[in-house]
C-alpha positions in Angstrom: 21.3 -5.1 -4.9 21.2 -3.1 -1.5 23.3 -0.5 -0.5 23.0 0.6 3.2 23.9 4.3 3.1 22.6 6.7 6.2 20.3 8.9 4.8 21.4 12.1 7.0 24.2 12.4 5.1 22.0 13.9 2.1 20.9 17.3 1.8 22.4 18.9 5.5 21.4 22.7 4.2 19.9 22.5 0.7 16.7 21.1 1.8 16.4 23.0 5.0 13.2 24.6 5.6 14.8 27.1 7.2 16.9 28.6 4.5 16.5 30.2 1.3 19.1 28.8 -1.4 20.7 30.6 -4.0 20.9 29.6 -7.6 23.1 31.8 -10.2 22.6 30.2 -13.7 25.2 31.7 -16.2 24.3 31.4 -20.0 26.7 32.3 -22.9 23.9 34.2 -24.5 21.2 36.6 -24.0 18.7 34.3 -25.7 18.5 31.8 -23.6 14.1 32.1 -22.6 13.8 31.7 -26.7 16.1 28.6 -26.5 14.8 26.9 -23.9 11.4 27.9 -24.5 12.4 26.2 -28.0 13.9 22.8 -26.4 10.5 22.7 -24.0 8.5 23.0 -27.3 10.6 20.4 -29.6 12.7 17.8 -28.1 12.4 19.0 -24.9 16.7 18.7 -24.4 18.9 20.6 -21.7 20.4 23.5 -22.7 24.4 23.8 -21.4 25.2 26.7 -19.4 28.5 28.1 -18.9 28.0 27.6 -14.8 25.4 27.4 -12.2 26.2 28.3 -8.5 24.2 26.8 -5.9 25.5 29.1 -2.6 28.6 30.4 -3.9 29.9 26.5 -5.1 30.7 26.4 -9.1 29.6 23.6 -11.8 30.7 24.1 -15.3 28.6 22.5 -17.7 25.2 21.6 -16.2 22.0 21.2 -18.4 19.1 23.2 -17.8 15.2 23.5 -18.8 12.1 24.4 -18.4 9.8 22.1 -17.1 6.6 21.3 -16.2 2.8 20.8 -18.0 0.1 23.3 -17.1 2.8 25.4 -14.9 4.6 26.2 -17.8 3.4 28.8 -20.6 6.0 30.5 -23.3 4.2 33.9 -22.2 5.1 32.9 -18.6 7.3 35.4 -16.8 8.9 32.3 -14.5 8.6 29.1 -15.6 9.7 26.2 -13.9 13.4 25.1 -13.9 15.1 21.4 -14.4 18.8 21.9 -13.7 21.1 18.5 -14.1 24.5 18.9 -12.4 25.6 16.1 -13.6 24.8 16.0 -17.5 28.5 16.2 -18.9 30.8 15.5 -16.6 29.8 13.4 -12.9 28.7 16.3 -10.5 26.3 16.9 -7.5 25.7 19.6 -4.4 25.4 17.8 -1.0 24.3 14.5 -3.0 22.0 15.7 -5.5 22.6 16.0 -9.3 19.0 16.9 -9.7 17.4 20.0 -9.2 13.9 20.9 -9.3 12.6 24.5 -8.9 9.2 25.3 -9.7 7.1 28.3 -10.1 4.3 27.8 -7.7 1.8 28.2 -10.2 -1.6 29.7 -9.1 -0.8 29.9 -5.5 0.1 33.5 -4.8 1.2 32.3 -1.2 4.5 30.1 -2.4 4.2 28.2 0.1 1.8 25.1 -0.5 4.0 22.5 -1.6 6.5 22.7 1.2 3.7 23.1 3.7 2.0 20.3 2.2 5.5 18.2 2.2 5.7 19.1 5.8 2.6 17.3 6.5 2.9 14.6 4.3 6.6 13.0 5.7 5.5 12.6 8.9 3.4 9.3 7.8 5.4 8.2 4.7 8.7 8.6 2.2 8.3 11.9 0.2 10.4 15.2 -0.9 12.0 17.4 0.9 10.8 21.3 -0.2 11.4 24.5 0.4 12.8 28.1 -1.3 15.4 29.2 -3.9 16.7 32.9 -5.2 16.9 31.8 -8.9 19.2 34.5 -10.7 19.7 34.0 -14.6 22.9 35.6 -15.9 22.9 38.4 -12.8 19.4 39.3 -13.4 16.6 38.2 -10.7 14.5 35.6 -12.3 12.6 35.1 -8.9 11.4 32.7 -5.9 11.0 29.4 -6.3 9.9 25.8 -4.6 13.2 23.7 -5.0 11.7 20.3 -4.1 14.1 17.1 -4.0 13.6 15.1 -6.8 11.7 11.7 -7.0 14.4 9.8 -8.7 16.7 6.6 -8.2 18.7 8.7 -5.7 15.7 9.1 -3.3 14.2 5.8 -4.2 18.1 4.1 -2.6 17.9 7.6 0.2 14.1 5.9 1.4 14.2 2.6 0.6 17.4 1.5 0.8 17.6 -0.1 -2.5 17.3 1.3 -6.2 17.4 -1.8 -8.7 13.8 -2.5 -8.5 10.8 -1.9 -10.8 10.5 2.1 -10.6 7.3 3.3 -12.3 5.9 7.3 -12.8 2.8 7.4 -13.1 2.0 10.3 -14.9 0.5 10.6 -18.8 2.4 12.0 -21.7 -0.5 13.9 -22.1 -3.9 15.3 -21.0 -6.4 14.8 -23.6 -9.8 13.4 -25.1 -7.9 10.1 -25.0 -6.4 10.5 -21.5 -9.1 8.5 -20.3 -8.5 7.2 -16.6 -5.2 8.1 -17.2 -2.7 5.7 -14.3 -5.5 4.8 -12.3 -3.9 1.3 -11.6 -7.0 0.1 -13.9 -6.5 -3.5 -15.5 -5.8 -3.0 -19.2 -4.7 -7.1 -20.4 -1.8 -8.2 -21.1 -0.7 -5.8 -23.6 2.1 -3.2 -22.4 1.1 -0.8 -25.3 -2.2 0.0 -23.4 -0.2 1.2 -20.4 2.3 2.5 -21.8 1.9 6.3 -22.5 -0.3 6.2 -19.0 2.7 5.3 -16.8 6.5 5.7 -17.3 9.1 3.2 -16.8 11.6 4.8 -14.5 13.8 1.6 -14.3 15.0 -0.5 -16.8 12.6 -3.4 -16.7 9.4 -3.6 -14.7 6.4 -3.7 -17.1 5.2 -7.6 -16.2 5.0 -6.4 -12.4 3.2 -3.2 -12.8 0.2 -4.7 -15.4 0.2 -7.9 -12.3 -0.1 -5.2 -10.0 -3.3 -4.0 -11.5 -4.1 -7.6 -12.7 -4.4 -8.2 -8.7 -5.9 -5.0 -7.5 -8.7 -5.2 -10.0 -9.6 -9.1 -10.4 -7.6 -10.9 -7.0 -7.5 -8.5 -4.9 -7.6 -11.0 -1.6 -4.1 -11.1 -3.3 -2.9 -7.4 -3.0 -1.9 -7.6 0.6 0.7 -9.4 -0.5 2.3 -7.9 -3.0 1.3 -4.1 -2.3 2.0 -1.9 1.6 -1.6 -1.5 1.8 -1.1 0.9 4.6 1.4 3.3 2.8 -1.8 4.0 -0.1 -4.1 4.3 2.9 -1.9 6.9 3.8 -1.5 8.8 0.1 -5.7 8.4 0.2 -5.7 10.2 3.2 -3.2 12.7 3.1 -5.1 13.4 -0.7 -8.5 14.0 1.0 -8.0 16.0 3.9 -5.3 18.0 2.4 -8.1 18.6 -1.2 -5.1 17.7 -2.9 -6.8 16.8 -6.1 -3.8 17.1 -8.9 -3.6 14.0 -7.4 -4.8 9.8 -7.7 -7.8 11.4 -5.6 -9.1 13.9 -8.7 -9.8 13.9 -11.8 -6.6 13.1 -13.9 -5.5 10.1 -11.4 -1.9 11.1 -11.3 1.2 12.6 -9.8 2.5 9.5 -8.4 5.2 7.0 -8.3 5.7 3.6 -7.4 8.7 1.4 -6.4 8.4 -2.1 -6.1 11.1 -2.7 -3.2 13.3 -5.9 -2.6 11.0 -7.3 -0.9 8.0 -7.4 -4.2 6.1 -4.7 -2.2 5.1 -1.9 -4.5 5.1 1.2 -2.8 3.4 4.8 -3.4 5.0 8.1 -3.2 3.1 11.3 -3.8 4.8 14.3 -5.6 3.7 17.4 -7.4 1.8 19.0 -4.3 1.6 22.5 -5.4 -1.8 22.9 -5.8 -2.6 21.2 -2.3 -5.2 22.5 -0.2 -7.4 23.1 -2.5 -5.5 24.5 -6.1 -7.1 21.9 -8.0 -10.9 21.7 -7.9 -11.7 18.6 -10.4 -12.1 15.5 -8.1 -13.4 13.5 -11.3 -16.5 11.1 -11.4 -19.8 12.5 -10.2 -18.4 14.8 -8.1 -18.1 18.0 -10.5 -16.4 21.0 -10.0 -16.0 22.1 -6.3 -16.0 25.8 -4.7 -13.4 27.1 -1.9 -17.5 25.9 0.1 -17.9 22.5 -0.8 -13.9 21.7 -0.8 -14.4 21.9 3.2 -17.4 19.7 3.0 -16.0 17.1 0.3 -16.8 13.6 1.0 -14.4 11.7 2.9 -15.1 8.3 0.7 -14.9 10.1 -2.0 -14.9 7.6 -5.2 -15.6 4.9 -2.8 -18.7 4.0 -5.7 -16.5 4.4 -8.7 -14.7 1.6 -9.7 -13.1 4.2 -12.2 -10.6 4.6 -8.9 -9.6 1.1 -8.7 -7.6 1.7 -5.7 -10.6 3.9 -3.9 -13.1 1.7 -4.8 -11.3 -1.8 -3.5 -9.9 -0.6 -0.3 -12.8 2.1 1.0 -15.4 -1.3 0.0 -13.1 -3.6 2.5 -14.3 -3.2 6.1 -10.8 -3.6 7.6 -9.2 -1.2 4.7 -11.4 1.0 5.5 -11.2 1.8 9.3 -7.1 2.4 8.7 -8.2 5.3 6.1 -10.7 6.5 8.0 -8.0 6.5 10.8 -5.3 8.1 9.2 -7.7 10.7 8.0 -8.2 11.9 11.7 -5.1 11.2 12.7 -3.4 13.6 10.0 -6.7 16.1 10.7 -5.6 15.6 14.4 -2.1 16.3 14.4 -1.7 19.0 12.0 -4.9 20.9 11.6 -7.1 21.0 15.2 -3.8 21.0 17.1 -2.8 24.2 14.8 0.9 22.7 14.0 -0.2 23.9 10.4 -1.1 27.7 11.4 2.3 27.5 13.2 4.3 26.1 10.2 2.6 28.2 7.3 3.2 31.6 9.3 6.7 30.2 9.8 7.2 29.7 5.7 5.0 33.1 5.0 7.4 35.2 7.1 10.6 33.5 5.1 9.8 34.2 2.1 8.0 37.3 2.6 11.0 40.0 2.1 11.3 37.8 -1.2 9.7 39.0 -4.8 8.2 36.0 -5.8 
């Protein structure tokens, strides 16, 4: 199925970098942190509130909850928010039913992710980001990212289609058996061993994802042809010169999705950026930990000798691969960091949000 809808009709001011939104969530009770902290801890449901306005326009009923993994504590002050407009009755604000605010955990500055959004769109699909007044039943709960969602909504916005094998790639958990967690690794033919690593998005799509890896790992003169080679150059590049590590690039080899489009080409699409420019300092492998020092100095092939990057280690050992990262690489250090368009765009953001408590 395709459906041809212009995308500029989405998001006109809610996304706009320029302006700071305004969210009023309205609870029928005072203990609403114990009750979602509750529903984050259990069964991790919405909870209903009475009515959320987004810029002065009403919605009865939406769901709300706290989200997020390591940027969410129950002795957290502001946790991150998952609002669903549409979870009783059919409901959106300029298009979107799904809202994501988060908390900009460990960076002081608030404005990483959208910077790091900024840079990223210029070479491939990703989320719009920028900045939300959150007020929970009239009392300030704070600032906060609100990023566009990565869901079947901006999967049809981007790529024109939405019926298509739809995969997160993200664990259900970070532990001793994490392992390489969705590292695009070849695991057999057995869905049990990826499942848990990746999450199905769409309703059918594990065959394609394990002959994804099948041919990355063991044909890869193959993956040209069922893969857009040069939008995962891009994510590689974007992950290295940005040190965003939370990322395929680090240690947990996540915080990505992938859509497999109606033409059989799987696609990337890099989320979760706030702990760009160097918030996360684990690249993985032999690397070890790195300092604010050796970020600036980290190898540009990093993982090219670690086949525990499949992805890394198959397109940085390709000749022709590798001259298109390499490329990118300088063309996004080009563009954005010696011309100073990143200066210009960060004291833009600071100077938004700065009359703001975050």
């Amino acid at each position: 199925m395709l459906l041809f809808l212009p995308n500029l009709i989405f998001g006109q001011g809610f996304y706009d970098s320029e302006i700071i939104q305004d969210i009023k969530i309205y609870f029928p009770f005072d203990d609403w942190r114990f009750r979602l902290d509750t529903a984050k801890a259990g069964y991790d449901g919405y909870i209903l509130a009475d009515s959320i306005l987004i810029n002065g326009n009403k919605y009865l009923l939406a769901g709300v909850k706290f989200k997020g993994n390591s940027s969410y504590a129950i002795s957290r002050k502001k946790n991150p928010l998952h609002i669903k407009l549409d979870l009783v009755k059919s409901a959106n604000y300029e298009g979107f039913d799904d809202i994501k605010l988060g908390n900009a955990w460990s960076d002081n500055s608030m404005i990483r992710e959208p910077l790091a959004y900024d840079v990223l769109r210029q070479y491939m699909f990703a989320p719009k980001s920028n900045f939300a007044k959150v007020f929970i039943n009239n009392q300030y709960y704070g600032l906060m990212n609100n990023t566009e969602s990565i869901d079947k909504g901006f999967i049809l916005r981007n790529f024109l289609s939405s019926a298509y094998s739809f995969v997160k790639c993200n664990p259900e958990s970070i532990g001793a058996n994490f392992g390489n967690g969705p590292n695009l690794g070849y695991l057999g033919e057995d869905l049990n061993f990826y499942n848990g690593k990746y999450e199905l998005e769409s309703d059918t799509g594990w065959y394609e994802l394990i002959q994804l890896c099948d041919t990355l790992n063991n044909h890869f003169e193959y993956f040209n042809s069922i893969a857009d080679i040069d939008r995962f150059l891009w994510m590689l590049a974007f992950n290295n010169v940005l040190v965003n590590l939370d990322s395929y690039s680090g240690n947990f080899r996540q915080n990505y999705y992938l859509y497999r489009n109606h033409k059989d080409i799987w696609n990337p699409i890099v989320w979760d950026l706030n702990m760009a420019f160097g918030g996360f300092a684990l690249p993985g492998g032999i690397s070890g930990s790195l300092t604010p020092i050796t970020m600036q100095t980290m190898a540009h092939n990093l993982h090219k000798s670690e086949n525990g990057w499949p992805l890394i280690f198959k397109l940085l050992n390709d000749p022709f691969y590798a001259k298109m990262y390499y490329a990118h690489m300088r063309t996004i250090n080009q563009e954005n960091f010696v011309s100073g368009k990143y200066k210009e765009w960060a004291l833009k953001l600071q100077n938004l949000v700065e009359p703001y408590p975050s």
